[in-house]
C-alpha positions as CSV (number, residue, x, y, z in Angstrom):
1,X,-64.7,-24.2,-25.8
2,X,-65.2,-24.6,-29.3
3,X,-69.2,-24.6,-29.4
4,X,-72.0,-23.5,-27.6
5,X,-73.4,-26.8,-27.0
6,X,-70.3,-28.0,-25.1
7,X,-70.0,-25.1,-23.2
8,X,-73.6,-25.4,-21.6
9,X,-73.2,-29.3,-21.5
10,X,-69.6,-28.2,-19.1
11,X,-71.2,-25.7,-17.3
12,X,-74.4,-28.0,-16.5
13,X,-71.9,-30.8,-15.3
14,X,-69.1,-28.6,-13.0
15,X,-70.3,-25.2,-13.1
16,X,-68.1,-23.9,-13.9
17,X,-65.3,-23.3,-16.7
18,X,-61.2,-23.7,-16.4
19,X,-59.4,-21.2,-19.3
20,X,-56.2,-22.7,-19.0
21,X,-52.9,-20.8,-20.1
22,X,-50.6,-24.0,-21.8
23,X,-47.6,-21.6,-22.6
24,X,-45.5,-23.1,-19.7
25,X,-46.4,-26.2,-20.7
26,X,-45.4,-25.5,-24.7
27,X,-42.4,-24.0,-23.2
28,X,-41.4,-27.8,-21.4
29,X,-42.0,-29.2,-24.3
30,X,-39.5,-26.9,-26.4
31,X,-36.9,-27.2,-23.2
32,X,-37.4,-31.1,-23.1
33,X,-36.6,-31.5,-27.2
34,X,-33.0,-29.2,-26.7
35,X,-32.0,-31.4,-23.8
36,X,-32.5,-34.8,-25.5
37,X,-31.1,-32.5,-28.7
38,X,-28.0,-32.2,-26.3
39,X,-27.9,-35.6,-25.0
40,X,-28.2,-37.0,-29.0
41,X,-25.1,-34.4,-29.8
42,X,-22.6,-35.7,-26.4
43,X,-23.5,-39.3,-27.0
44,X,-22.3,-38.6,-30.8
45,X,-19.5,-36.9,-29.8
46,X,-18.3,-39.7,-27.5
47,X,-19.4,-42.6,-29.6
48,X,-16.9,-40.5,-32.2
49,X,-13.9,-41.4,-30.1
50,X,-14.2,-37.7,-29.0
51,X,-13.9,-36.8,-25.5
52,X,-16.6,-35.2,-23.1
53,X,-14.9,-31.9,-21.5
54,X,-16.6,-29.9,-18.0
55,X,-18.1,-27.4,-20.2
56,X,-20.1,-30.1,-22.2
57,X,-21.1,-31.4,-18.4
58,X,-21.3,-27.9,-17.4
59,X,-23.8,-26.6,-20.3
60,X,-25.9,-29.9,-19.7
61,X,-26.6,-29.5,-16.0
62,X,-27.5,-25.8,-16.8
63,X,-30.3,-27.2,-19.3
64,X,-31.3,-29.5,-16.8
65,X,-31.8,-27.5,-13.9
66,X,-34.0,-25.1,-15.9
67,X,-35.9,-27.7,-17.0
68,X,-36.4,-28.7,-13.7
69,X,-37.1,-25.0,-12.6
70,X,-40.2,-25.4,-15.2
71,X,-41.6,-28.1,-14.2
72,X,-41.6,-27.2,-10.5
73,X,-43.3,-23.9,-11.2
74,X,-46.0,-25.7,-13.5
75,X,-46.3,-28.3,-11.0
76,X,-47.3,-25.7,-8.2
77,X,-49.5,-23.6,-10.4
78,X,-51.3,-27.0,-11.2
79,X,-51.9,-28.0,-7.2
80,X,-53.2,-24.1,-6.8
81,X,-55.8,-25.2,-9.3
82,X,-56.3,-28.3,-7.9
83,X,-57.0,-27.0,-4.4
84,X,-59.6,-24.9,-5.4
């Protein structure tokens, strides 16, 4: 919270306060930027008359799948706090 007033207006309202940690979701963000940073870099490669090889396949699905990886483990710390 950023004032006093807001705070007691919150805590009047719900009861109580959240103090949510937005790392993992900062984290997404940075992972989501290198992928479509990836897919910008393939799609010029190939729009180049270059061809795509495995390891350019390979080192995308890597970057996908731990993107995914992040957003499965923020998505089940988010129903924890939801269940509550």
């Amino acid at each position: 919270m950023t004032n006093r007033e807001a705070f007691l207006r919150r805590m009047i309202a719900d009861g109580y306060i959240m103090n949510l940690d937005l790392e993992p979701i900062r984290e997404l963000v940075r992972l989501l930027g290198n992928v479509s940073n990836n897919i910008n870099q393939i799609a010029r490669k190939i729009n180049s008359g270059d061809s795509l090889y495995k390891d350019d396949v390979a080192f995308m699905q890597k970057a996908y799948y731990e993107l995914l990886g992040k957003v499965n483990k923020i998505l089940t710390g988010l129903r924890k706090i939801t269940s509550v």
